[in-house]
GUVEX-839931 format. One line per field, with one value per atom (N, C-alpha, C): residue number from 1; atom name; x, y, z. Coordinates in steps of 0.1 Angstrom, whole numbers, plus 5000, padded with zeros to 4 digits. Atoms other than C-alpha are relative to their C-alpha. Example, Ala and Ser with C-alpha at 12.3 -4.5 7.8 and 13.67 -1.06 7.14 Angstrom:
<recs>
num: (1, 1, 1, 2, 2, 2)
atomo: (N, CA, C, N, CA, C)
xx: (5009, 5123, 5009, 4991, 5137, 4992)
yy: (4988, 4955, 5012, 4989, 4989, 5011)
zz: (5000, 5078, 5000, 5000, 5071, 5008)
</recs>
This chain:
<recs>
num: (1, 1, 1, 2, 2, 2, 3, 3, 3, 4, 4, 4, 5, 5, 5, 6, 6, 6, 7, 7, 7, 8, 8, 8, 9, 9, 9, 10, 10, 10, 11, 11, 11, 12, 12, 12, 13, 13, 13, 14, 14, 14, 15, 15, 15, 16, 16, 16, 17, 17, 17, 18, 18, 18, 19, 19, 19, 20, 20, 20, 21, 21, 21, 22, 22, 22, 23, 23, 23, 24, 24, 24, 25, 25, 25, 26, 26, 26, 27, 27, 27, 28, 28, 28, 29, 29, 29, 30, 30, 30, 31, 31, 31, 32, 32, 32, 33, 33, 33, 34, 34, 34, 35, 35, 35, 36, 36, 36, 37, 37, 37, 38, 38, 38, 39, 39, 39, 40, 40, 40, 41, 41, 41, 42, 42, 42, 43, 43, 43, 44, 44, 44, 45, 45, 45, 46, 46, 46, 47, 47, 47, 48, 48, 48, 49, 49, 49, 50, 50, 50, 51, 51, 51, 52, 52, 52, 53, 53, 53, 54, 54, 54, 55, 55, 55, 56, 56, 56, 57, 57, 57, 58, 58, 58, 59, 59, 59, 60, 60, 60, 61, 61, 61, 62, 62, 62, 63, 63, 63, 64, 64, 64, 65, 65, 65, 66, 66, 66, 67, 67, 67, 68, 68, 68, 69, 69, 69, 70, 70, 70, 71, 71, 71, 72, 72, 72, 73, 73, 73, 74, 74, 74, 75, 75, 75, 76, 76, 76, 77, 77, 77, 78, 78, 78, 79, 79, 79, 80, 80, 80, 81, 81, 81, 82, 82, 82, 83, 83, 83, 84, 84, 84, 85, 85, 85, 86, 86, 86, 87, 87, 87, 88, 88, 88, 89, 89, 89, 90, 90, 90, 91, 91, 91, 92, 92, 92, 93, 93, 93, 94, 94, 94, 95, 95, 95, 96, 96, 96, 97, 97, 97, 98, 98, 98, 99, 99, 99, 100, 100, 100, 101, 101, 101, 102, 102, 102, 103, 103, 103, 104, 104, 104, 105, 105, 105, 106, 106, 106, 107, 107, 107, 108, 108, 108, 109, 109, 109, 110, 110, 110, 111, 111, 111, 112, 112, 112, 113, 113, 113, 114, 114, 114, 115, 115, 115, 116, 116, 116, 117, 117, 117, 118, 118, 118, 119, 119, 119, 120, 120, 120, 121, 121, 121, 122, 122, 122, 123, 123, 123, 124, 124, 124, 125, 125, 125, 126, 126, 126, 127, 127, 127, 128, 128, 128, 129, 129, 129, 130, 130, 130, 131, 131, 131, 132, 132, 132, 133, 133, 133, 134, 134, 134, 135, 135, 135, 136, 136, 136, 137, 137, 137, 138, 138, 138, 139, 139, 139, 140, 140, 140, 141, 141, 141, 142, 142, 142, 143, 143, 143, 144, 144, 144, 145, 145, 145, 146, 146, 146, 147, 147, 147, 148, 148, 148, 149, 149, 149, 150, 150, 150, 151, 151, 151, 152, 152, 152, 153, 153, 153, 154, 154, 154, 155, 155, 155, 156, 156, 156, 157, 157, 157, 158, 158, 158, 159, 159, 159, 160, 160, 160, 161, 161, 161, 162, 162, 162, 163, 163, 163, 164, 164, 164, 165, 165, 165, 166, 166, 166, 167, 167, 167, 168, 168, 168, 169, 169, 169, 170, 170, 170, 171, 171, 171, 172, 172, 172, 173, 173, 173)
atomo: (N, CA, C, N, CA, C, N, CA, C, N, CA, C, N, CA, C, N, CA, C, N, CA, C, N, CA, C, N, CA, C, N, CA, C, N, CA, C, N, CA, C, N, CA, C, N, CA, C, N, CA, C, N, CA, C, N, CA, C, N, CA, C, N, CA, C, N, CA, C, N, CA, C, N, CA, C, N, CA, C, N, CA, C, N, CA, C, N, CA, C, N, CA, C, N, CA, C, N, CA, C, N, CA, C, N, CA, C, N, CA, C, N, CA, C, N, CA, C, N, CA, C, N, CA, C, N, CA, C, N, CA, C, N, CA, C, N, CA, C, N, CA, C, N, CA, C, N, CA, C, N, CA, C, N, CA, C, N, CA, C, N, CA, C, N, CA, C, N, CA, C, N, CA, C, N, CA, C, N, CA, C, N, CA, C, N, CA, C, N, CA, C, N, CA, C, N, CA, C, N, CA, C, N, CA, C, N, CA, C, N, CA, C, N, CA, C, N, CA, C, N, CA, C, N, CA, C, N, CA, C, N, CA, C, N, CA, C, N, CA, C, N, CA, C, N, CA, C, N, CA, C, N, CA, C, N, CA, C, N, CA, C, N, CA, C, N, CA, C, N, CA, C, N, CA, C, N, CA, C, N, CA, C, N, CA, C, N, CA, C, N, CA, C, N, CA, C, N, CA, C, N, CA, C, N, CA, C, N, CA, C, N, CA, C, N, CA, C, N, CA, C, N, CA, C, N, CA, C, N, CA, C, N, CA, C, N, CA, C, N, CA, C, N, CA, C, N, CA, C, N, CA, C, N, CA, C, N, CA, C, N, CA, C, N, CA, C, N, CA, C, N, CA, C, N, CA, C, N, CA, C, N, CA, C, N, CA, C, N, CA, C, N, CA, C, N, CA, C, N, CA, C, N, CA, C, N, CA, C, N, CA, C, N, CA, C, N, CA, C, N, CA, C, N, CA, C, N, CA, C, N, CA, C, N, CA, C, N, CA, C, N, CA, C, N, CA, C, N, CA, C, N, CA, C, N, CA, C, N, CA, C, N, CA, C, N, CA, C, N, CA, C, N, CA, C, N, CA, C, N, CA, C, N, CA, C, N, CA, C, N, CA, C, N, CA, C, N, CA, C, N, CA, C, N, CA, C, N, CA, C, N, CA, C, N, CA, C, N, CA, C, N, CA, C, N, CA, C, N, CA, C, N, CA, C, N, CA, C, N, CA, C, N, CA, C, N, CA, C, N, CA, C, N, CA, C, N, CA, C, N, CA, C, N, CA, C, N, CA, C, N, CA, C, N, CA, C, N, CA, C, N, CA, C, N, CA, C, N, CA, C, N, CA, C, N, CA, C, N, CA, C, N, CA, C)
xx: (4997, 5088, 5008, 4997, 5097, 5019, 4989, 5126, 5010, 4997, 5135, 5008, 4995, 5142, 5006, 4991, 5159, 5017, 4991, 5183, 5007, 5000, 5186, 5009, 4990, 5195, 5015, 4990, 5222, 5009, 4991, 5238, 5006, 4995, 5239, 5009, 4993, 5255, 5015, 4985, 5283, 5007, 4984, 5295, 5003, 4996, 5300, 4988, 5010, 5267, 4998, 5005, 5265, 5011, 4989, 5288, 5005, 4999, 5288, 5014, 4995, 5305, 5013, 4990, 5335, 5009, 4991, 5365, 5013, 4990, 5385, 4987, 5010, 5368, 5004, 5001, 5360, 4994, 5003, 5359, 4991, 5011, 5331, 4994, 4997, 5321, 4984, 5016, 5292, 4994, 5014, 5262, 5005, 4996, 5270, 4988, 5007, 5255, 4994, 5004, 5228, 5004, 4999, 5235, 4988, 5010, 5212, 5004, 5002, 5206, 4990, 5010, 5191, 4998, 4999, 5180, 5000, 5001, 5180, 4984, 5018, 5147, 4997, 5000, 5133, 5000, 4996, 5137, 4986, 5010, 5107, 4994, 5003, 5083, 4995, 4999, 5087, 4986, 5012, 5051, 4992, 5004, 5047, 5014, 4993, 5063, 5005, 4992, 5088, 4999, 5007, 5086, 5003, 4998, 5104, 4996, 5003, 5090, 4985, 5014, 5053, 5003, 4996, 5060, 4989, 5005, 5046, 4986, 5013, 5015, 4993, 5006, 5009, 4987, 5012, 4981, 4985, 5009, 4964, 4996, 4998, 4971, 4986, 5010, 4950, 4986, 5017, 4919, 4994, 5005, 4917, 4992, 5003, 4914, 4985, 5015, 4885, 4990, 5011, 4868, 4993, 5009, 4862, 4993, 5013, 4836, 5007, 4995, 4850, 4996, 5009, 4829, 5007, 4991, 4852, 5017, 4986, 4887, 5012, 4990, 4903, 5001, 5001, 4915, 5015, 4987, 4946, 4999, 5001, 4954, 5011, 4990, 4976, 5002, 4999, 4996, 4991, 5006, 4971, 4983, 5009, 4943, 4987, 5005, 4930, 4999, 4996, 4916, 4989, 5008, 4898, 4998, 5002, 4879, 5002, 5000, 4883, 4991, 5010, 4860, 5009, 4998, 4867, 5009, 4993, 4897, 5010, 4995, 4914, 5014, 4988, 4954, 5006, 4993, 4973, 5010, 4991, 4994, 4990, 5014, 4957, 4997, 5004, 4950, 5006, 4990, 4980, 5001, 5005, 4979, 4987, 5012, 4941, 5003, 5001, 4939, 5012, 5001, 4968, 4996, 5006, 4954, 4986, 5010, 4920, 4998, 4995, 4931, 5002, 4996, 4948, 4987, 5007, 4918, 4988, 5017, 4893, 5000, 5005, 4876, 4988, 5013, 4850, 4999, 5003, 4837, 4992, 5008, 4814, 5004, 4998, 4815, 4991, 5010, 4795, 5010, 4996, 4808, 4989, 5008, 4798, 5008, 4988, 4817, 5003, 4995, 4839, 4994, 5004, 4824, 5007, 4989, 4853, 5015, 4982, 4880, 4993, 5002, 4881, 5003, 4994, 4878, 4983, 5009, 4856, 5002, 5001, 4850, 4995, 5006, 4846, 4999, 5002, 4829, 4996, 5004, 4828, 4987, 5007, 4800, 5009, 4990, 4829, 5008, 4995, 4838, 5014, 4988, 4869, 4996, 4999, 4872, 5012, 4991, 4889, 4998, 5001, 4899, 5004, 4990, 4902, 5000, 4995, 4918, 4992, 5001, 4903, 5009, 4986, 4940, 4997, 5001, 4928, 4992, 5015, 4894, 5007, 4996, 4892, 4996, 5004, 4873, 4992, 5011, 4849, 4987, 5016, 4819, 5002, 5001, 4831, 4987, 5016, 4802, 5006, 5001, 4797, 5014, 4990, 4809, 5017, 4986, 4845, 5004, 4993, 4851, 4998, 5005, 4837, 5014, 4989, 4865, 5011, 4986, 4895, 5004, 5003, 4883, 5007, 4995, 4885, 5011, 4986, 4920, 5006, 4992, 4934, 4998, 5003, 4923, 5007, 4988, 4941, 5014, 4985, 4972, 5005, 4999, 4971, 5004, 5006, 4961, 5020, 4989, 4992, 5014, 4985, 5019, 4991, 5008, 5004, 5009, 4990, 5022, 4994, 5007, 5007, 5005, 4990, 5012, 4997, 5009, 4987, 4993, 5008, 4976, 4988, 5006, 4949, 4993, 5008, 4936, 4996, 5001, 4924, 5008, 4993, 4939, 4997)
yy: (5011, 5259, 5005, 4989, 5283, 5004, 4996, 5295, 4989, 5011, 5260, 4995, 5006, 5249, 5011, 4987, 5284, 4994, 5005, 5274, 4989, 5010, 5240, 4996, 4999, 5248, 5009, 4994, 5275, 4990, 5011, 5251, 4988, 5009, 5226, 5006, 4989, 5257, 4995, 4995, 5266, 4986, 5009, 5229, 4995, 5005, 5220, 4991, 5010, 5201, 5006, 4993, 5221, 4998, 5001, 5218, 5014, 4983, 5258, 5004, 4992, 5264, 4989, 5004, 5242, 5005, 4994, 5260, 4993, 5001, 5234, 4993, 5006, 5232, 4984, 5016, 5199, 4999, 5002, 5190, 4995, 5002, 5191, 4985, 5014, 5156, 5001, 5003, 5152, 4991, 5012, 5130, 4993, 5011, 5097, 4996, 5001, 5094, 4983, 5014, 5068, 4994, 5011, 5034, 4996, 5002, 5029, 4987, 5013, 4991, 5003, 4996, 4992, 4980, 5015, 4954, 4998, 4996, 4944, 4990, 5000, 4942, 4983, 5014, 4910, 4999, 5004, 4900, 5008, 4994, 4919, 4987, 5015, 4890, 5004, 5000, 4883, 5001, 5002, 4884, 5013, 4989, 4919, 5013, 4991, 4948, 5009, 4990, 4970, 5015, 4983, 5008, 5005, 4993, 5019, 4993, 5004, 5000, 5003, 4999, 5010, 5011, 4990, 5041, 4997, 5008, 5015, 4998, 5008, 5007, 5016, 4994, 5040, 5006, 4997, 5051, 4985, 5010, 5016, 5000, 5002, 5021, 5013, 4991, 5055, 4996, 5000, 5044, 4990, 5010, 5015, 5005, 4992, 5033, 5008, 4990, 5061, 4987, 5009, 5025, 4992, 5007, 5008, 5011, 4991, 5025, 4999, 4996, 5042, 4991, 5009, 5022, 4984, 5015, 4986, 5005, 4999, 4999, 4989, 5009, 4966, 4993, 5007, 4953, 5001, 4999, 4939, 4999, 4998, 4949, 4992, 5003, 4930, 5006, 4984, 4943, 4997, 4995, 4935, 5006, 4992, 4952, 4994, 5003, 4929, 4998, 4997, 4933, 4992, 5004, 4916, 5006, 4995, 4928, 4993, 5008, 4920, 5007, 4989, 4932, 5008, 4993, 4956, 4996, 5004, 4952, 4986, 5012, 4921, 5009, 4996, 4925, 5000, 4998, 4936, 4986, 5016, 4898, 4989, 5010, 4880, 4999, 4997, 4897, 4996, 5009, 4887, 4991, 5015, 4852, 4995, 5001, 4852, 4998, 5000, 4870, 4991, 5010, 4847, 4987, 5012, 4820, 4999, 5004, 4825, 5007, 5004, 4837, 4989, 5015, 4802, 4993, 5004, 4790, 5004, 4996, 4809, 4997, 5002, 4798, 5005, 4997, 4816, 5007, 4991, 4825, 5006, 4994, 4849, 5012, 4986, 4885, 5013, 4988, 4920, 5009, 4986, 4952, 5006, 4983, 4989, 5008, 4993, 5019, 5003, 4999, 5028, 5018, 4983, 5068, 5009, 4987, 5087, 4999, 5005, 5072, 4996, 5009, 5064, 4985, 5020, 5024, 4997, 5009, 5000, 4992, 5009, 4971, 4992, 5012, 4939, 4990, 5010, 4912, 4991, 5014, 4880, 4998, 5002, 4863, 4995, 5006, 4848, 5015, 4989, 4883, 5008, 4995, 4891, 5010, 4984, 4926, 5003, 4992, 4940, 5011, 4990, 4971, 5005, 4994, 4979, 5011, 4980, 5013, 4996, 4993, 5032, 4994, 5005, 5020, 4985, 5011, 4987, 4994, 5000, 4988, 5002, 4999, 4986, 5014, 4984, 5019, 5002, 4997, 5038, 4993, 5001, 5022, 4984, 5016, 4986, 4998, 5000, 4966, 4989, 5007, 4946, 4988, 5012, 4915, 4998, 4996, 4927, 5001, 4996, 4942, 4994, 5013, 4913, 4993, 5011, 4894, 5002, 4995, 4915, 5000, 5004, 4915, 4991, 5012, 4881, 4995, 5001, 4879, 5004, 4991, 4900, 4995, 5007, 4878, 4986, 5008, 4849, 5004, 4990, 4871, 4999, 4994, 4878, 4987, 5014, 4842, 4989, 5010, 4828, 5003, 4990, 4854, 5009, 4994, 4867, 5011, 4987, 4905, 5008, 4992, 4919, 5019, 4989, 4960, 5011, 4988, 4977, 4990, 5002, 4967, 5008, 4990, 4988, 5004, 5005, 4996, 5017, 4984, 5026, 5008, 4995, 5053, 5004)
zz: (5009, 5559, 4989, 5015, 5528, 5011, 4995, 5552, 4997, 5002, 5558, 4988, 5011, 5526, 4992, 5006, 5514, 5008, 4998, 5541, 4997, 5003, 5529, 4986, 5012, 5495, 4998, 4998, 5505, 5004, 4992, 5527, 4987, 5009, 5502, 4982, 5008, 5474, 5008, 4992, 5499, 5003, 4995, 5511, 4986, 5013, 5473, 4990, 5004, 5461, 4986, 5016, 5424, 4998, 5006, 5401, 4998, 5004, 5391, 5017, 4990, 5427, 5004, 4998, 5422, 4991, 5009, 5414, 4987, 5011, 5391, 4988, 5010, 5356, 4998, 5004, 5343, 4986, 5012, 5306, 4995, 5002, 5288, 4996, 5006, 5275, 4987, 5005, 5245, 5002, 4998, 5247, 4993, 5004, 5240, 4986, 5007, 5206, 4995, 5002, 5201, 4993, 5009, 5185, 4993, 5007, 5157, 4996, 5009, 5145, 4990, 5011, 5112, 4999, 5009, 5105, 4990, 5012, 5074, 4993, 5002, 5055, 4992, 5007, 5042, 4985, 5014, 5002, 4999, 5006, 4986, 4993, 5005, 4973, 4984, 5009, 4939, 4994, 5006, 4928, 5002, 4996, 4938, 4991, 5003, 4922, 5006, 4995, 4935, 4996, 5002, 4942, 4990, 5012, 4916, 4985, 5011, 4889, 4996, 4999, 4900, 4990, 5011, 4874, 4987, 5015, 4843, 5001, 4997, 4861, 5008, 4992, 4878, 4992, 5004, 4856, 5000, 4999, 4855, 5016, 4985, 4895, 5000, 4995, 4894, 4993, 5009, 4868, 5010, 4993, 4890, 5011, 4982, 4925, 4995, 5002, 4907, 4993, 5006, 4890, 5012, 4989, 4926, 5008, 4993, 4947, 5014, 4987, 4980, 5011, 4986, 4999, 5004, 5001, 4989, 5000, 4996, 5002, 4996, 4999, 5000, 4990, 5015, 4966, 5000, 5001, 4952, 4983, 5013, 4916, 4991, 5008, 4889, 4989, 5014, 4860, 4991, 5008, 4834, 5003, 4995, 4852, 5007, 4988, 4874, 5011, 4983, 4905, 5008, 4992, 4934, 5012, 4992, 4959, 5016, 4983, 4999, 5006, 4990, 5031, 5006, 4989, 5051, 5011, 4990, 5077, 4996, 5005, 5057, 5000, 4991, 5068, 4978, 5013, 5031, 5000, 5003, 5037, 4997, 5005, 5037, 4988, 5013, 5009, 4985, 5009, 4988, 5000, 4999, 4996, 4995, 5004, 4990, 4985, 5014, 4957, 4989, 5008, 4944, 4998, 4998, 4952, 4996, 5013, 4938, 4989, 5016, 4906, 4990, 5001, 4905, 4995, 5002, 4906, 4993, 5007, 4890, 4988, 5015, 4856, 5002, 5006, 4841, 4986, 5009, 4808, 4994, 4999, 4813, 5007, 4992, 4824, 4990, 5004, 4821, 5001, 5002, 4814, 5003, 4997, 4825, 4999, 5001, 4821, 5012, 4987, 4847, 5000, 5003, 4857, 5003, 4999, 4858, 4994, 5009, 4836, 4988, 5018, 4799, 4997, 4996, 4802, 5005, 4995, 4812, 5011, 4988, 4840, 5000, 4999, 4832, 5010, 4984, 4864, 4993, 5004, 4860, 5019, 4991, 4885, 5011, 4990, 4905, 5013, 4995, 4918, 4996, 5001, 4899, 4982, 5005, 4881, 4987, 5010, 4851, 4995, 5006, 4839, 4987, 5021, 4800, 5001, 4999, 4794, 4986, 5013, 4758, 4992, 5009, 4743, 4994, 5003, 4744, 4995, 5004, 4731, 4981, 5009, 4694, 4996, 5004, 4691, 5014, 4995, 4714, 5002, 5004, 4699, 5004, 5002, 4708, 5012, 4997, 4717, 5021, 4988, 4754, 4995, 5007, 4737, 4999, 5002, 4727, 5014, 4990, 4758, 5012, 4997, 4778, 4995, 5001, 4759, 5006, 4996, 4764, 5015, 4986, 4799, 5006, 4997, 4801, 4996, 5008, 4778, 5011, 4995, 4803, 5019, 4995, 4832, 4999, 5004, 4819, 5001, 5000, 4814, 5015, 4982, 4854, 5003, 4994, 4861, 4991, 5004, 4839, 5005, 4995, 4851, 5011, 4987, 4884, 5009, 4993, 4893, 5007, 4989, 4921, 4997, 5002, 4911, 5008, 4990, 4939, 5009, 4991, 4973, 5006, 4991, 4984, 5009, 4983, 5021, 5002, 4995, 5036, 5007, 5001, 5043, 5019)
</recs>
């Protein structure tokens, strides 16, 4: 069989079947190089901040991320340092439609503070489930009491709620 097919392939050498064993060259040609379509991307939605402007927010972006607990992945943050949480597996387009939408609607005037444990700030919750984060800068001193930072909280809450700038989606990694 091995014979067989030795003969087989000579045969097919000698009557012309390779290119190598024809004596007039033939010009090389290159690869036809792929056609790339690039589509073009949709408008970026206004209620969301663009990459290069995340710069202004990127420290509010990191205190935030070390203030929620690894365990709640899914939150969307606005620029004055509110954020709402989602469950687990909620699609980053749910989630923006959600959280503006109950923003819109949330009233409350009430909320607890705790410090946040790895950033200089706090974390004010309202019972309704929505989150704020006061930086140190914003506080009137160190020593401010519940109350104050309870308000600013809540000042800062309104802020979101009146001008609503989405400046961090965040999902796992």
């Amino acid at each position: 069989m091995r014979f067989t097919l030795f003969l087989l392939a000579s045969c097919f050498l000698l009557i012309g079947g390779c290119e190598s064993t024809k004596s007039t060259p033939k010009e090389t040609t290159k690869p036809a190089t792929p056609v790339v379509v690039i589509e073009a991307e949709p408008e970026p939605l206004k209620e969301v901040v663009e990459d290069e402007n995340v710069d202004v927010y990127k420290n509010l972006i990191f205190n935030t991320k070390l203030g929620v607990s690894p365990k709640r992945p899914n939150w969307v943050l606005f620029s004055n340092g509110t954020y709402i949480i989602f469950p687990t597996g909620t699609s980053k387009e749910d989630m923006r439609k959600s959280a503006l939408g109950f923003l819109q609607r949330f009233t409350s005037e009430s909320a607890s503070v705790r410090k946040s444990p790895l950033t200089k700030g706090w974390i004010a919750s309202t019972p309704k489930g929505v989150y704020n984060y006061v930086a140190l800068n914003q506080a009137s001193s160190r020593l401010a009491t519940d109350q104050e930072l309870a308000t600013i909280g809540l000042q800062n809450i309104k802020k979101d709620k009146a001008d609503p700038i989405i400046v961090h989606i965040n999902t796992p990694k």
